[in-house]
KEKE-3310 file (N, C-alpha, C; in steps of 0.2 Angstrom, whole numbers, plus 5000, padded with zeros to 4 digits):
npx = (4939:4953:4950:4935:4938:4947:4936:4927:4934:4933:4921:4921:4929:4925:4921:4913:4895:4882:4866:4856:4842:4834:4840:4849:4841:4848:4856:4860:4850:4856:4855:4842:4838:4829:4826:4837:4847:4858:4869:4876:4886:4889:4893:4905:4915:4916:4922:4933:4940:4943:4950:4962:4966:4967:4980:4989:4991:4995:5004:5009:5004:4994:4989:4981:4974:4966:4961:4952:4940:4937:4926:4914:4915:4914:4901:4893:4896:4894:4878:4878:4882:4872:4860:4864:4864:4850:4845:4851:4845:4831:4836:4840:4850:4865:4873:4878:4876:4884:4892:4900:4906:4915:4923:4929:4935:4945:4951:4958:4967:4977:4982:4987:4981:4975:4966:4949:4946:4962:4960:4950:4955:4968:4961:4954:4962:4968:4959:4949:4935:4927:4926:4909:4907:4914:4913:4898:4901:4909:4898:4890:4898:4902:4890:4887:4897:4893:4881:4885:4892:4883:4873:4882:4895:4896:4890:4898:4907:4921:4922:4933:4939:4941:4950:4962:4964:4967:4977:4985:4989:4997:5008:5022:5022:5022:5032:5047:5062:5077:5090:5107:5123:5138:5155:5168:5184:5196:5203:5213:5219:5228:5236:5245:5254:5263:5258:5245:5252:5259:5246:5238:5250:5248:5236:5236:5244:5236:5229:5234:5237:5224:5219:5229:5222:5220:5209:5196:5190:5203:5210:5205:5203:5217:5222:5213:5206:5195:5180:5173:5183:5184:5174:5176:5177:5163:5147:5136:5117:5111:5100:5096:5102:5109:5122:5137:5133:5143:5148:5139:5134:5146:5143:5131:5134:5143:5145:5142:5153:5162:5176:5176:5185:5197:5189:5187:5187:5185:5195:5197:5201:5194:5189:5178:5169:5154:5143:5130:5116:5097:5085:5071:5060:5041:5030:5016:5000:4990:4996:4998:4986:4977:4981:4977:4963:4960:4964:4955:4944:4944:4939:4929:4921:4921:4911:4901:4898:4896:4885:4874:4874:4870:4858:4850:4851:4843:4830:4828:4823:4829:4833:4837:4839:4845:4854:4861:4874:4879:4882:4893:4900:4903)
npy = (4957:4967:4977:4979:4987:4997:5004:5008:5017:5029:5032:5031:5042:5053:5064:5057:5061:5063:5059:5072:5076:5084:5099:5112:5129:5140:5133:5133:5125:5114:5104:5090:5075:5062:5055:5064:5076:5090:5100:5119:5120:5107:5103:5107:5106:5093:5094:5102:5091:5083:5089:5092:5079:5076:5083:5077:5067:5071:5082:5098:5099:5089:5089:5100:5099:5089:5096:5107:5103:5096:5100:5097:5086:5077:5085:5075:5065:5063:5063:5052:5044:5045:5039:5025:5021:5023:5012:4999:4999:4995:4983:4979:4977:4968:4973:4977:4985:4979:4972:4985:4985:4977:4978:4993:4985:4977:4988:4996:4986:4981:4996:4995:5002:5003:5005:5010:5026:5031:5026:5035:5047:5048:5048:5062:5070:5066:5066:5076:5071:5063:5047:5040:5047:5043:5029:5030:5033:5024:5011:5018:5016:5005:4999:5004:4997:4984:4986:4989:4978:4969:4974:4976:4973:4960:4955:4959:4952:4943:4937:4920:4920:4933:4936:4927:4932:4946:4942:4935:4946:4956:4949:4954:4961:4953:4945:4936:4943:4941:4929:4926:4916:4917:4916:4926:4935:4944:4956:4968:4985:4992:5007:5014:5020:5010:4998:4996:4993:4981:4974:4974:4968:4953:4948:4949:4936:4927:4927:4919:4910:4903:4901:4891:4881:4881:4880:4891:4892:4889:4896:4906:4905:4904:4914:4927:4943:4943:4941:4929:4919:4908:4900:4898:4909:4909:4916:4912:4912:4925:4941:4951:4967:4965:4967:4978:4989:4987:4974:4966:4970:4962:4950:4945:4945:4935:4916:4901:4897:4903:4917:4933:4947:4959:4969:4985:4992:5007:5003:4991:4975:4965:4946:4937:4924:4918:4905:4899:4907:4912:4916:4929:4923:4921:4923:4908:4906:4904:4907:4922:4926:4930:4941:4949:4947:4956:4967:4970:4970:4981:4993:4987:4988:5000:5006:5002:5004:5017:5018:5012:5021:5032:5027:5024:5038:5044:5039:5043:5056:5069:5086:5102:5115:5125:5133:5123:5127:5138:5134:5126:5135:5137)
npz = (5009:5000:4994:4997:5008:5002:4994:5004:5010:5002:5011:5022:5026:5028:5044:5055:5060:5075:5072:5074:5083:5090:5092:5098:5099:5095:5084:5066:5055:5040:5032:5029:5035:5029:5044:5051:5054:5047:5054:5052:5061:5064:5051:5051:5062:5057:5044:5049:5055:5045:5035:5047:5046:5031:5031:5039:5029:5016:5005:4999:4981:4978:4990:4990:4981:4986:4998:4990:4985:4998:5008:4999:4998:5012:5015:5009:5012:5023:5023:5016:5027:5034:5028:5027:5039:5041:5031:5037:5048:5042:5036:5048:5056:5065:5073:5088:5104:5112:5103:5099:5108:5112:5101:5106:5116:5109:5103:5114:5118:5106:5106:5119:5129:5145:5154:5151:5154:5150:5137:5132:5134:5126:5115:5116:5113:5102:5092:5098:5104:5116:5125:5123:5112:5104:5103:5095:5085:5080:5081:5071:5059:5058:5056:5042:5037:5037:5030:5016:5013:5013:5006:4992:4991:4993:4982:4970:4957:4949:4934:4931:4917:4916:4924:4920:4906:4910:4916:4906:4897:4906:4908:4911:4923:4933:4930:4936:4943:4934:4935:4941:4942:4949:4948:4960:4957:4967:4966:4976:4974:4979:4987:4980:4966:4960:4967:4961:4949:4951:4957:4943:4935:4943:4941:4927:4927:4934:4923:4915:4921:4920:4907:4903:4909:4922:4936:4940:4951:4960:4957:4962:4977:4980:4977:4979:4984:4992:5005:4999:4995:5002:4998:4985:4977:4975:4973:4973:4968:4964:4962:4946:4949:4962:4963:4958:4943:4932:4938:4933:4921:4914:4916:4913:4899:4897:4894:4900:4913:4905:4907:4912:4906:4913:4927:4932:4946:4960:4969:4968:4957:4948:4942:4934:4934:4924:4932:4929:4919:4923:4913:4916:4924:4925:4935:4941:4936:4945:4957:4957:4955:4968:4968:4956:4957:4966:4963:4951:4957:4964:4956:4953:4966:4970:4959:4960:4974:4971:4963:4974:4983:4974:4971:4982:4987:4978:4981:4996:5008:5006:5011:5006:5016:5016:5003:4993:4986:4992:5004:5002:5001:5012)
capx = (4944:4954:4946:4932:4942:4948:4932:4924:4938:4932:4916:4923:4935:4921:4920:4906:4891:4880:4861:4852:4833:4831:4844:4851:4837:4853:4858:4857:4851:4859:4852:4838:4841:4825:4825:4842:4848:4868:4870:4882:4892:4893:4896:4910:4918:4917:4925:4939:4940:4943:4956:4967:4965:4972:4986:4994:4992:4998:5009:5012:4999:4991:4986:4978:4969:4961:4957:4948:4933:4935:4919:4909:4917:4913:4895:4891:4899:4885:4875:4877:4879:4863:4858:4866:4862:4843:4845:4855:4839:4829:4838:4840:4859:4867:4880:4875:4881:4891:4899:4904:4912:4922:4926:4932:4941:4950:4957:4963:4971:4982:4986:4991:4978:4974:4958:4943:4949:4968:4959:4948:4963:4970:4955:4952:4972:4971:4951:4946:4930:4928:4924:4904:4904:4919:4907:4895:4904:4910:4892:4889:4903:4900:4883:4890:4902:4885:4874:4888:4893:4878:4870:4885:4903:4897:4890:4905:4912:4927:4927:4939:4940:4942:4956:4966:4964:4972:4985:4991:4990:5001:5012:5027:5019:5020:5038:5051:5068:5083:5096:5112:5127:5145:5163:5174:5191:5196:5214:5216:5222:5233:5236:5252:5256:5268:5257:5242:5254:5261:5241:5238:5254:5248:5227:5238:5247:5230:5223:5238:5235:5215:5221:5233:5219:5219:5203:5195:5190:5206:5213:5201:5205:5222:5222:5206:5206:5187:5178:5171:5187:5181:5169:5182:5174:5155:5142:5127:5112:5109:5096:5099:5102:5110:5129:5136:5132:5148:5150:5130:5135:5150:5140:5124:5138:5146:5143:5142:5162:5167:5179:5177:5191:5195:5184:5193:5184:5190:5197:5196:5202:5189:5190:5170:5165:5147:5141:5121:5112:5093:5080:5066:5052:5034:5027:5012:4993:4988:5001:4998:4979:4973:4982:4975:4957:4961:4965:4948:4937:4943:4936:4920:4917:4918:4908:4894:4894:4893:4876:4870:4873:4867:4849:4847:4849:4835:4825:4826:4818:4833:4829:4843:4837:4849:4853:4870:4879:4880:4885:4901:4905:4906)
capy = (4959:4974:4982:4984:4992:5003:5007:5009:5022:5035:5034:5033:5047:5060:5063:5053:5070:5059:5062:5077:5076:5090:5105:5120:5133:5143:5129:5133:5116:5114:5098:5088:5068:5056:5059:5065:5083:5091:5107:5123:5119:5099:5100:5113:5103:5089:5098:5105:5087:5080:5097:5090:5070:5079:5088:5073:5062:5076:5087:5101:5100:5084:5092:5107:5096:5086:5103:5111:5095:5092:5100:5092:5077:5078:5085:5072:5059:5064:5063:5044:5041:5045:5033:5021:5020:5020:5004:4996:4997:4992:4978:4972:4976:4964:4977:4977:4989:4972:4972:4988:4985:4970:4982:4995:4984:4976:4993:4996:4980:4984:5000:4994:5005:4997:5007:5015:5031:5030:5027:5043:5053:5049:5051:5068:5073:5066:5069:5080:5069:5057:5038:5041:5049:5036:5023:5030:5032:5015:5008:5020:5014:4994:4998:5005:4992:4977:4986:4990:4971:4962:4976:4977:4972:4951:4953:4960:4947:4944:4929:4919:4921:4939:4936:4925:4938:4951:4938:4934:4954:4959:4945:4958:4963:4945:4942:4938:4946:4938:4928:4923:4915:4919:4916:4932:4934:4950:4960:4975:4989:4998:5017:5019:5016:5005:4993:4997:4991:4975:4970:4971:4960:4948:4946:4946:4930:4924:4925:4915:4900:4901:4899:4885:4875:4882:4880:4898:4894:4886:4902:4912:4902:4904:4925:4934:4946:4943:4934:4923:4915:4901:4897:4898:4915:4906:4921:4909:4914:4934:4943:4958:4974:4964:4968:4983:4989:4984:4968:4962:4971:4958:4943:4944:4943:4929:4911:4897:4894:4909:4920:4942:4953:4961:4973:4988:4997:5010:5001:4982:4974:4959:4943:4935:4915:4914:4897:4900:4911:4911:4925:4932:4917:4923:4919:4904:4910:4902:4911:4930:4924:4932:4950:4951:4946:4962:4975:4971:4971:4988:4996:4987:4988:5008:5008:4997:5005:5021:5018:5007:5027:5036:5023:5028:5047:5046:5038:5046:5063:5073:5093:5108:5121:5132:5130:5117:5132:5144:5128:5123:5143:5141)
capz = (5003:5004:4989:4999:5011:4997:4992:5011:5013:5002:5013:5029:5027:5032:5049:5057:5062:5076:5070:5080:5083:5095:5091:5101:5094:5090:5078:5060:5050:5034:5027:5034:5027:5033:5051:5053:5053:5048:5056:5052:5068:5065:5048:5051:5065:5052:5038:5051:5057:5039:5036:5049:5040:5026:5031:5040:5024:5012:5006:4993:4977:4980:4998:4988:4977:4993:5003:4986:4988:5006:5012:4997:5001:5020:5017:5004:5016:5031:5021:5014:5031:5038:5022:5028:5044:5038:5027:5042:5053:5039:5036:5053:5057:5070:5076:5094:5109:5114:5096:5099:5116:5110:5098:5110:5120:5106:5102:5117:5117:5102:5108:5125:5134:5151:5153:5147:5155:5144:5128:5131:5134:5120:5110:5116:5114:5094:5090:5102:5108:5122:5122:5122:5105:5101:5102:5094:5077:5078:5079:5064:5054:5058:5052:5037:5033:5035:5024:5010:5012:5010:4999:4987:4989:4992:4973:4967:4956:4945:4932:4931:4913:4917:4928:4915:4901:4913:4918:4900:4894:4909:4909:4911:4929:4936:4930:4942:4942:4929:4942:4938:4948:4946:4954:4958:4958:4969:4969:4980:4970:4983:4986:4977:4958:4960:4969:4956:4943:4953:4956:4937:4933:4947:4935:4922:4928:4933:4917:4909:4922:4919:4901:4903:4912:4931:4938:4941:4959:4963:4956:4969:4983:4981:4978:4979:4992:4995:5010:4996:4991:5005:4991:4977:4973:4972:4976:4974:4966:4963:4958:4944:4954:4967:4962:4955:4935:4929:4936:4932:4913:4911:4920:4909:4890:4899:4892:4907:4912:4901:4913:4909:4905:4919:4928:4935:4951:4961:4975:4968:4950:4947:4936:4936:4929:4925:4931:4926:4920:4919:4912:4920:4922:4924:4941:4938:4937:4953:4963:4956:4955:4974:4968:4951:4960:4971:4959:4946:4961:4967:4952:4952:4970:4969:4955:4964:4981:4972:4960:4975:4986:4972:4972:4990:4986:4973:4986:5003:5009:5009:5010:5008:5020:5014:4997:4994:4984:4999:5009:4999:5000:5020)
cpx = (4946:4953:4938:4934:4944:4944:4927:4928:4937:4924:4916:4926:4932:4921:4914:4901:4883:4873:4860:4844:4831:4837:4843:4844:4842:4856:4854:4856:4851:4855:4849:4837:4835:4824:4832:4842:4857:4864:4875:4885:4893:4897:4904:4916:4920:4922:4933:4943:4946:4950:4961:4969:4971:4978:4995:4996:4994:5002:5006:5005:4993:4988:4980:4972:4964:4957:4952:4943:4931:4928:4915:4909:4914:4906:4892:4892:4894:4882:4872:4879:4875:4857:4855:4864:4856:4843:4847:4851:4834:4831:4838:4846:4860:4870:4875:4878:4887:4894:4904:4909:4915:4925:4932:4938:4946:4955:4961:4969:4978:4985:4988:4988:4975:4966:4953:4946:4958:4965:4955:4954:4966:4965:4955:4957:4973:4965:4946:4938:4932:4924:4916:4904:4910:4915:4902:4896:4905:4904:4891:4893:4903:4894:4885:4891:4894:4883:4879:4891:4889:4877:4874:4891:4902:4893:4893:4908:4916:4926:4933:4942:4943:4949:4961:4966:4969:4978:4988:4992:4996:5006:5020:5029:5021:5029:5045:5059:5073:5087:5102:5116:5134:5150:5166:5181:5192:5204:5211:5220:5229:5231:5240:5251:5259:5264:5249:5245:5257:5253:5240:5242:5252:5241:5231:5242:5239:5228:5226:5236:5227:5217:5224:5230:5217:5215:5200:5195:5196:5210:5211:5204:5211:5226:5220:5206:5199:5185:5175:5176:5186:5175:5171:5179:5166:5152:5137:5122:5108:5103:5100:5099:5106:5119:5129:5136:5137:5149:5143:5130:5138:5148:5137:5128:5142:5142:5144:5149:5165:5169:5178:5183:5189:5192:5187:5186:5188:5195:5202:5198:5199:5191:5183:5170:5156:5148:5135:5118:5104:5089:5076:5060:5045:5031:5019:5006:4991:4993:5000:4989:4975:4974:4979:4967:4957:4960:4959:4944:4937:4936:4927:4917:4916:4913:4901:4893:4892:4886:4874:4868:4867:4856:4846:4846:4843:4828:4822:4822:4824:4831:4834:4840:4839:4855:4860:4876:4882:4883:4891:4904:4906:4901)
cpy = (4966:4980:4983:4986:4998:5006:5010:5015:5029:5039:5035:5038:5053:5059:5061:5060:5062:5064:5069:5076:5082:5097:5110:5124:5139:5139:5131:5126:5117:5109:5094:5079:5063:5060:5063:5073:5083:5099:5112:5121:5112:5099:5104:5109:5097:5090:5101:5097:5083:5083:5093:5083:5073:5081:5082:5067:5066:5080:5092:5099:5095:5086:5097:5105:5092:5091:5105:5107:5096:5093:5098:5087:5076:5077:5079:5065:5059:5062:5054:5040:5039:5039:5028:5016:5018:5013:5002:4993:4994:4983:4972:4971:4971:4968:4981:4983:4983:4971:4978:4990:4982:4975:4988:4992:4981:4982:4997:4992:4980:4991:5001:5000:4999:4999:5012:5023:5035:5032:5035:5047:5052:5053:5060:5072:5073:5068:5074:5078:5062:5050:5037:5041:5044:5031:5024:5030:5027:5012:5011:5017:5007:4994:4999:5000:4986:4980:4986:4981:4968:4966:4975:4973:4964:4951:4958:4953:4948:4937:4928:4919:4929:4941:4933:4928:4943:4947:4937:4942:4956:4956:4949:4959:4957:4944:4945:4941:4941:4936:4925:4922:4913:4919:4923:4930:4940:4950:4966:4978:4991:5004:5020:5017:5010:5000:4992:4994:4984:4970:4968:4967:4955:4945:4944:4939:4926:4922:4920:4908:4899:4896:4892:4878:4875:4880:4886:4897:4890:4890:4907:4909:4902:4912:4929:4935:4946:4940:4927:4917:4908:4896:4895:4904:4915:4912:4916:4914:4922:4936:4950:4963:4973:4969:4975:4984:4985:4978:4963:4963:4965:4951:4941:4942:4937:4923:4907:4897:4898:4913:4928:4943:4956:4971:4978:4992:5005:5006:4992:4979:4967:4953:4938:4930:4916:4906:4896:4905:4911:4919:4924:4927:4923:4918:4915:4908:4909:4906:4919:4928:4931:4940:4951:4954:4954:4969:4975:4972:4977:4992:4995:4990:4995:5010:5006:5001:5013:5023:5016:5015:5031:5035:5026:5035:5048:5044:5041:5052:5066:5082:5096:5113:5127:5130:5128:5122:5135:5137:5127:5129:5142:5145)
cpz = (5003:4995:4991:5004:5008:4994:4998:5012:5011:5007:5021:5031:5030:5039:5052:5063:5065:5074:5077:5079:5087:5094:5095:5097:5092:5085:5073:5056:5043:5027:5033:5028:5033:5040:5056:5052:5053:5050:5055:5055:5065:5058:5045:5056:5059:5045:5043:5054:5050:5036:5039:5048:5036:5027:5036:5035:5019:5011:4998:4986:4977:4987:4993:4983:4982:4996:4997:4987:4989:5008:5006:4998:5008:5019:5014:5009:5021:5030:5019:5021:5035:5035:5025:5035:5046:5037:5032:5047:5051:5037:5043:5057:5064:5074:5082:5100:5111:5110:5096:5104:5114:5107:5099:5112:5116:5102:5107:5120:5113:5102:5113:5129:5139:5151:5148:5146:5149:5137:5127:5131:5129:5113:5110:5113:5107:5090:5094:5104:5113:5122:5119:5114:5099:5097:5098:5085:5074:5079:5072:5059:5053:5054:5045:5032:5032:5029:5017:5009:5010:5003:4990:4986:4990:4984:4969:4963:4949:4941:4932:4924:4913:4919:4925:4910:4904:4915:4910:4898:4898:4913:4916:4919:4934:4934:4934:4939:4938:4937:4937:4946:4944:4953:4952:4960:4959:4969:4971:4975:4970:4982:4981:4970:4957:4961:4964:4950:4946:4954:4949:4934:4935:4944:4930:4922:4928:4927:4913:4912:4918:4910:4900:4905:4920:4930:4942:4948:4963:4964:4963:4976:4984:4980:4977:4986:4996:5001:5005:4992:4996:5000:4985:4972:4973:4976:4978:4970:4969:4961:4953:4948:4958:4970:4957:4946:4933:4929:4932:4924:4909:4912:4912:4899:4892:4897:4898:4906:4909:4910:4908:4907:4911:4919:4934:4940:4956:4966:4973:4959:4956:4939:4936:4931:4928:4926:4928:4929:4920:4920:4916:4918:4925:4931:4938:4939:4945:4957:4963:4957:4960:4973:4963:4952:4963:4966:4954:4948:4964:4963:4951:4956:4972:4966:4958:4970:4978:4966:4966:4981:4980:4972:4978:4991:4982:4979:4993:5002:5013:5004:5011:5009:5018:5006:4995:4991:4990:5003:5006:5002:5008:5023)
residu = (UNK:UNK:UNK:UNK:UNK:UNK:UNK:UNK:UNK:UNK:UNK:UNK:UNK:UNK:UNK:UNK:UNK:UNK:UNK:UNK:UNK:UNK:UNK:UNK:UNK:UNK:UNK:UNK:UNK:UNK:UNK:UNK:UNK:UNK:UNK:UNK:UNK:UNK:UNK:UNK:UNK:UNK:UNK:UNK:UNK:UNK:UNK:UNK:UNK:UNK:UNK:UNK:UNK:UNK:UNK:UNK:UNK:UNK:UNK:UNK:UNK:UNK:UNK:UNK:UNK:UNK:UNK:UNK:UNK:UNK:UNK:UNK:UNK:UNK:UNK:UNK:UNK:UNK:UNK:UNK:UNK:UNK:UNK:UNK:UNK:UNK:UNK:UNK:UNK:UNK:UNK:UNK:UNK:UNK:UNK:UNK:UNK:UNK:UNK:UNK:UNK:UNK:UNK:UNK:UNK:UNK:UNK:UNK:UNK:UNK:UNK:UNK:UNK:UNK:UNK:UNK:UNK:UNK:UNK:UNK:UNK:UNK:UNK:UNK:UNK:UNK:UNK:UNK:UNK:UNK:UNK:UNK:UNK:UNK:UNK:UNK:UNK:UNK:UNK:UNK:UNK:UNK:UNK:UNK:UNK:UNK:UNK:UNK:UNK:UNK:UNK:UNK:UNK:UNK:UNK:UNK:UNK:UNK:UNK:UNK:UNK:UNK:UNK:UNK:UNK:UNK:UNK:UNK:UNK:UNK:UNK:UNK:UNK:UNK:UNK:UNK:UNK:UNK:UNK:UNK:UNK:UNK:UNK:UNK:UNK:UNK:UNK:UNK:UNK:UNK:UNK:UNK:UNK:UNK:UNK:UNK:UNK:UNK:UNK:UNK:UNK:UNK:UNK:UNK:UNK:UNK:UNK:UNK:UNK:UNK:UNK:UNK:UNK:UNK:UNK:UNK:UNK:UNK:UNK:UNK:UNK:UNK:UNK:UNK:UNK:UNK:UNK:UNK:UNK:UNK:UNK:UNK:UNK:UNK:UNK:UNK:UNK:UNK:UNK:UNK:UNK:UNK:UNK:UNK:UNK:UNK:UNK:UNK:UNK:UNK:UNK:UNK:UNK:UNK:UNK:UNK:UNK:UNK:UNK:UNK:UNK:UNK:UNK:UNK:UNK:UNK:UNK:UNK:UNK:UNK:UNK:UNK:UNK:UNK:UNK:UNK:UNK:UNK:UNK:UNK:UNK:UNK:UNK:UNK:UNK:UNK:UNK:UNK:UNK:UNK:UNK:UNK:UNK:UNK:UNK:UNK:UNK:UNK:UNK:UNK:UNK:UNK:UNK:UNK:UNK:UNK:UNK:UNK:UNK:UNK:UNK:UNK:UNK:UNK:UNK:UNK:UNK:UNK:UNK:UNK:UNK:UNK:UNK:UNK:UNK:UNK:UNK:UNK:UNK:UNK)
# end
């Protein structure tokens, strides 16, 4: 469901920091989560990693509001990582090296990489790591996603009661566009006055026949400069918006078979029949249903994945070496 994709994203968005068990002994260790370790150096790459995320998805204040975060978000992200990864072994996870090869090769598939070799070189070129450590994030991240699936986002639910309350409240939301259908009657204006005052005599004759009895589209078909006077002027079925204001103004006060007053443009004088109009109907429940579903569960399934983080925070053996203040400051 793509509300847990919406909800996955705020935890995938940190760069994936592959545990260390043996460190440089010039490495500084920052946080120490179970049997994992984040390092100065990783979680600085990963924060510089996250940085350039930002900067191709953002602009202007909304950027400035993401960078001020970013490194709690990022370190907080490692973090619930490592977690995760925990639980995932605990549990039993399926996500095999041969899951994540299928995996692999299904993305070089859709991006029309022939080999392994290719996909690296991109990797390197847009993430600056190579396939090795590729793989290794996407194992983390599959793990991820299982444990956040079973543990949380499959008891995510939305009654249906729930769902039909939000369907009558936000009717408004659901309803489709006003259509109407109308014949035109087109004259070319000209360039000159003269011939600007010859078009308007030649509507005003029109309007005497319509009066008399013509038949509007007998009238079009026999002197509108339009391509749709092959139709007798008939547009067919419009939505609002489709046409410009003025004529969609003079439509929507038109009684079925009423003719306007003519409708002066700059180029074009108009003479417009409503044939039918109808209002704006209300898409059925079961059709809006599957999006309603979508937008209730976003909200839960954030709120579920992050008690279900914060449980596992109360519980592990996580130790800040160096105390979480000084670490935000860089």
């Amino acid at each position: 469901m793509k509300a847990v994709a919406s909800a996955l994203a705020l935890l995938l968005a940190a760069p994936m920091l592959v545990a260390e068990t043996k460190p440089d002994v010039r490495e500084e260790i920052l946080v120490v989560v179970n049997k994992h370790i984040i390092t100065r150096r990783g979680l600085t790459q990963a924060v510089e990693q996250q940085h350039a995320a930002l900067y191709r998805q953002f602009s202007g204040k909304e950027l400035d509001e993401k960078l001020a975060d970013a490194r709690e978000k990022t370190l907080q992200g490692l973090v619930d990582a490592f977690l995760l990864e925990d639980k995932g072994a605990e549990l039993g996870s399926p996500v095999s090296d041969e899951y994540v090869r299928a995996s692999i090769d299904g993305i070089k598939k859709e991006n029309n990489f022939a080999t392994d070799a290719d996909l690296e070189r991109a990797l390197k070129g847009s993430l600056g790591i190579g396939l090795p450590e590729f793989m290794k994030r996407q194992k983390q991240q599959a793990i991820q996603q299982f444990v956040l699936q079973r543990e949380v986002f499959s008891k995510v639910a939305v009654e249906d009661n729930e769902l039909r309350a939000y369907y009558e409240d936000h009717k408004d939301e659901y309803r489709m566009p006003s259509r109407f259908r109308i014949r035109e009657l087109v004259l070319a204006k000209g360039a000159t006055v003269e011939e600007q005052t010859e078009a308007r005599k030649k509507l005003e004759a029109i309007q005497a026949e319509l009066k008399g009895g013509k038949a509007f589209e007998e009238l079009a078909r026999l002197h509108s400069t339009s391509p749709s006077k092959a139709t007798g002027g008939d547009l067919g079925w419009m939505n609002k918006g489709f046409l410009r204001a003025s004529i969609e103004e003079a439509a929507v006060k038109l009684k079925p078979e009423q003719v306007s007053a003519p409708i002066e443009t700059d180029k074009d004088l108009y003479l417009i029949q409503l044939i039918a109009l109808e209002d704006a109907p209300v898409k059925a429940f079961a059709e809006v249903k599957p999006k309603i579903l979508e937008k209730l569960q976003e909200p839960k399934a954030q709120n579920a994945m992050e008690q279900y983080l914060a449980n596992l925070r109360m519980r592990a053996n996580i130790r800040y070496l160096v105390p979480k203040e000084q670490i935000l400051k860089g």
